[in-house]
N, C-alpha and C positions, 0 to 999 in steps of 0.2 A: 534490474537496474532502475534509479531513478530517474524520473522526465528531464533531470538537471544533463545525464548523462546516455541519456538511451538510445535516441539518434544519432549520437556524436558520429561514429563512422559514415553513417550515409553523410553529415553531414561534409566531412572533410573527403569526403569520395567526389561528392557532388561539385566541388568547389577545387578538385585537383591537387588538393594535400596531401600527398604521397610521399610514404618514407624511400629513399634511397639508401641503403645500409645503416649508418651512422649517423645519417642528414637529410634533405630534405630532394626529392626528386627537380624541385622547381620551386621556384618562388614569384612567378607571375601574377598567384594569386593577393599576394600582399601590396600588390600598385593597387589594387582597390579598394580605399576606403572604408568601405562596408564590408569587405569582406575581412578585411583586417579588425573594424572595429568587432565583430560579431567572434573572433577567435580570440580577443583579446578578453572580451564576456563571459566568454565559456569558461575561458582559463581561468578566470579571475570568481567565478561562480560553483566551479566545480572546485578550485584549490577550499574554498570556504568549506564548502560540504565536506572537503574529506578532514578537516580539522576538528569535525565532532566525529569523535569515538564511537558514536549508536552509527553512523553512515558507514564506517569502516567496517564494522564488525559485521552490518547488514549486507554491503555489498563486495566485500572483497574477496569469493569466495564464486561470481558469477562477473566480475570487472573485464570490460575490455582492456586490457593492458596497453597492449599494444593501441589502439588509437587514444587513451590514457596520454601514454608517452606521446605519440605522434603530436596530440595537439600543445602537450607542452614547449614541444622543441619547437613549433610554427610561431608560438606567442614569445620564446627567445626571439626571435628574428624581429620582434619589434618592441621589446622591451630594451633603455638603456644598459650597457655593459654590465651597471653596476646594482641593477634589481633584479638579476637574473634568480637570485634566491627566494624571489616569489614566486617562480612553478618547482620549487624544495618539494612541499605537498602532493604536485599530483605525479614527479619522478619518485619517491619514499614507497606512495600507492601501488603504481602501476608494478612496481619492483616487487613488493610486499604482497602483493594479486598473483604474479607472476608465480613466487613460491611457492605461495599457496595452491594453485591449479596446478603447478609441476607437481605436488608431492600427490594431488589425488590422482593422474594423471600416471603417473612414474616416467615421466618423458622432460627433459630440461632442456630448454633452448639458449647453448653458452651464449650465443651474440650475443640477443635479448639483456640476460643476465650483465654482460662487461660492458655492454653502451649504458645501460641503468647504471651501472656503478660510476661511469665515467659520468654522466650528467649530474652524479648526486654530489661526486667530488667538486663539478662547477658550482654548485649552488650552496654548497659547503662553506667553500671559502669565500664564497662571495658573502654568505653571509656573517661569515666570523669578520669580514672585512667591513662591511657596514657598520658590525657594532666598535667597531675601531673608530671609523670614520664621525660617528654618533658622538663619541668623548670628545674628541677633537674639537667640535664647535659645540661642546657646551661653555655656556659666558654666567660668570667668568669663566677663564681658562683656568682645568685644571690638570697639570702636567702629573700629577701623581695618578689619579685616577686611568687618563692616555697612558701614560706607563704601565702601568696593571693589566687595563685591557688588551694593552699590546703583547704583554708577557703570554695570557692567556690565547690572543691572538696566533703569535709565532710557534706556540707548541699545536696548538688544531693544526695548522698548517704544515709542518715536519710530521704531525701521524698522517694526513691525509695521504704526502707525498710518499711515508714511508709505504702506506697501503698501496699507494697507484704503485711504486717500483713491483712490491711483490707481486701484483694481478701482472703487471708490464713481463715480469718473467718467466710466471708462468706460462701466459700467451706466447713468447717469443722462443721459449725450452721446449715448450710441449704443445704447441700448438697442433699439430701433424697431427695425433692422438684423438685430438678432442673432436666434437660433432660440429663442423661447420658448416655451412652450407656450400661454401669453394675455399678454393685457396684465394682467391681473390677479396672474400670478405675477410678472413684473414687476415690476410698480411692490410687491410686496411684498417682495421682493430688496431693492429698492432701499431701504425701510423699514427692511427688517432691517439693513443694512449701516449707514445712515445713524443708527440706536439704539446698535450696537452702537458706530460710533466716538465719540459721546457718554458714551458709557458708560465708554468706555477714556482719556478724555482727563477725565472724574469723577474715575476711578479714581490717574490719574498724580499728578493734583493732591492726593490726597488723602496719595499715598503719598511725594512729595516733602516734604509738609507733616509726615509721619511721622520720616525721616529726617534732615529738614534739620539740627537740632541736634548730630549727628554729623558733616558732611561738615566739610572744609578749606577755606577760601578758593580756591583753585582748584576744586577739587570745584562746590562754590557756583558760581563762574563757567562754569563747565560747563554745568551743569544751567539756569542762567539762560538761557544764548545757545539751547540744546537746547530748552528750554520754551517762548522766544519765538519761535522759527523754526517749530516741530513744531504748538504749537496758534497760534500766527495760523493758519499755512499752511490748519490742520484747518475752523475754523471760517470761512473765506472759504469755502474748497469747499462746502461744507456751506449756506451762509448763501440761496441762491437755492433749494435744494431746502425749508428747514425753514421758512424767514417764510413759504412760502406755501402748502404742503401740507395742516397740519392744527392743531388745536388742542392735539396732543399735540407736536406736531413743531415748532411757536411756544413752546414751554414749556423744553423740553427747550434748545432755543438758547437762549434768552431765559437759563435756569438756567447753561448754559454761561458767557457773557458775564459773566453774575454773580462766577460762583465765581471765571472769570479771573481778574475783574477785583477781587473782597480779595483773592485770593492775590498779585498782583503788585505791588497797594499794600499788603498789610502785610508782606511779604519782599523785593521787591527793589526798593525804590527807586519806589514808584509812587504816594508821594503828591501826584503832583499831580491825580491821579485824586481828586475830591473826595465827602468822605461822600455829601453828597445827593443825586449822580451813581450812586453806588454802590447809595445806597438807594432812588433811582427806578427803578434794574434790577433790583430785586431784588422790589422792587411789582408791575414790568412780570411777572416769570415767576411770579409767586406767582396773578396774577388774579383776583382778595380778589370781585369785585364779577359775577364772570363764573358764570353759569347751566354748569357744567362734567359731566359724566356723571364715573360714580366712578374709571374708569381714568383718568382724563385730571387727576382730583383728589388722586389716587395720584401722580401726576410731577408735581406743586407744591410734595410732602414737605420735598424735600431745598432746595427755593427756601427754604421756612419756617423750618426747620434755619437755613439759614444765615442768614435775613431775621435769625430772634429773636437768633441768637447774637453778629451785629452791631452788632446795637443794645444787646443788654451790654457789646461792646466799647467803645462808644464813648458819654461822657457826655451827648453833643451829640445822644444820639439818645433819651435816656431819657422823651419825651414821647413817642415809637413804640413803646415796647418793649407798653403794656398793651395796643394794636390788635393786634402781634405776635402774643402770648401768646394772644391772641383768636382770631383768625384761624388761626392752627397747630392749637387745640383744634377749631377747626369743619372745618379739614381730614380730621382726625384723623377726624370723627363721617361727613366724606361721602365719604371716601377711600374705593375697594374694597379689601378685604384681602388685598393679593395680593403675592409677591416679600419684600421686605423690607418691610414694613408695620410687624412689629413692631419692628422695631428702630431707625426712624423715630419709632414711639411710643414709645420707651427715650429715644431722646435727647433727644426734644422736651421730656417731661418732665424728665429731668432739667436742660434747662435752665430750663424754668420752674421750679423746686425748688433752683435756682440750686446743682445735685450738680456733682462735677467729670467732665470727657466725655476717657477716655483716647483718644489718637491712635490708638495701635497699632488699641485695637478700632474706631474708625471706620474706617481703615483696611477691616479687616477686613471688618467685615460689609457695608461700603459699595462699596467698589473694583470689586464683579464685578455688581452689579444697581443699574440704573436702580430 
């Protein structure tokens, strides 16, 4: 290996960077300054290297993989939500190393394999999302161009999820079979997987709702057949794993169903879907009356978000809105502060302050974190 990369293990040994299955054992090392700048370095030095072809070919055959990956996901934890598609390069590698040394090997390590595919999926649409976000502020504006790349945009985004479903069921059919190391990393793969597609199918919806005032009639119809096919599909797969799992994982579906379900009755034709249908699913993932611990109080947010914002919508609902308002503030007080917390508490108030809530920034700060 190269000097760029040769240490790297001592060094993230030395400094307490340790993977915990799918994550990070600890994160004490990142209060430090320097130690955070010196991982942000690496990342950012080694993604370079491996963008030439002669480095790849020279070292991917002898790669640490594993602290490869390790140091990318450390320099996640201090990159914003929305550059996470700058360590693309050393999760593609480490992946790509992986195969490579399993096939000389004849030994394949599944985790390994499905946390690479789940990191590549983050950085995937993070980065088909940038190049979205790029049109958008070019000046002048050009809505034809945003439109295109959104078109481009929303189909990456339906293969990605349709890839995560299928890895998602395989893990969850046949997991039993395969080489895990317990059943506890397991069924924690399988967690992570089933978060993350909730997460991406948040996100779609969030960013359709961004774009849609630019697309064409066709476009529209596009995007409509693409959204019905892509998330039914998601959330059937998904539906035997989540109603029965956990209280975070009833929530998180529950919130799914919701959001669907305004989005397709107030943009495509889905009024027959009736308010109080709407607003009994939106009660259901919210769990106003449930004894909840704070992380699991923290995935009710975005239930709130949309419970209050609904019942401004609609006049019919204006005897809801002050248990709303209620209810989202006691959130707010039992919620752990964790991920997007505050930006959850941005919005909430300002909807109760009845301020205006831009698209682009929900977008934004929403798309990439449950």
């Amino acid at each position: 290996m190269s000097s760029a990369d040769g240490d790297l293990a001592e060094f993230l040994r030395g400094h307490n960077i340790e993977s915990d299955g799918n994550g990070l054992a600890n994160f004490d090392w990142a209060q430090d300054e320097t130690i955070g700048n010196e991982v942000y370095r690496r990342a950012l030095a080694l993604s370079m290297n491996i963008l030439n072809e002669e480095y790849r070919n020279d070292n991917e055959a002898s790669a640490d993989y594993k602290s490869i990956k390790l140091l990318g996901i450390a320099c996640l934890q201090l990159l914003p939500k929305l550059e996470a598609h700058l360590m693309d390069p050393l999760f593609r590698f480490a992946h790509s190393a992986f195969v490579n040394q399993s096939m000389h090997v004849g030994v394949a390590d599944v985790e390994f394999d499905h946390q690479c595919r789940g990191l590549l999926l983050k950085t995937e649409l993070c980065q088909s999302y940038n190049a979205l976000r790029n049109s958008m502020n070019e000046t002048p504006p050009m809505p034809q161009l945003v439109a295109g790349v959104f078109m481009i945009h929303v189909n990456t985004c339906f293969e990605r999820i349709s890839d995560s479903i299928t890895a998602f069921k395989i893990l969850y059919e046949h997991g039993e079979k395969m080489n895990f190391q317990s059943s506890e990393s397991k069924d924690e793969l399988i967690f992570q997987r089933a978060l993350q597609i909730s997460q991406s199918i948040r996100g779609i919806v969030l960013q359709i709702e961004m774009v849609l005032p630019l697309l064409q009639p066709d476009q529209i119809k596009e995007t409509i057949e693409l959204a019905q096919k892509n998330i039914t599909s998601a959330l059937e797969s998904l539906h035997p794993y989540m109603v029965g799992n956990s209280s975070l994982t009833f929530i998180l579906q529950q919130t799914s169903f919701a959001q669907v379900g305004i989005f397709f009755r107030k943009f495509f034709d889905g009024s027959n879907l009736g308010i109080n249908s709407v607003q009994e699913q939106l009660n259901r993932a919210c769990l106003d009356g449930e004894a909840l611990e704070p992380q699991d109080k923290y995935a009710t947010l975005f239930a709130q978000f949309l419970r209050l914002r609904f019942c401004q919508e609609h006049p019919e609902l204006k005897q809801d809105e002050a248990n709303a308002i209620h209810q989202s503030q006691k959130a707010l007080e039992e919620a752990m502060k964790m991920r997007s917390y505050n930006s959850y508490d941005d919005f909430l108030n300002r909807l109760i302050n009845n301020e205006p809530i831009n698209s682009i920034q929900l977008s934004d700060e929403l798309s990439f974190s449950i």
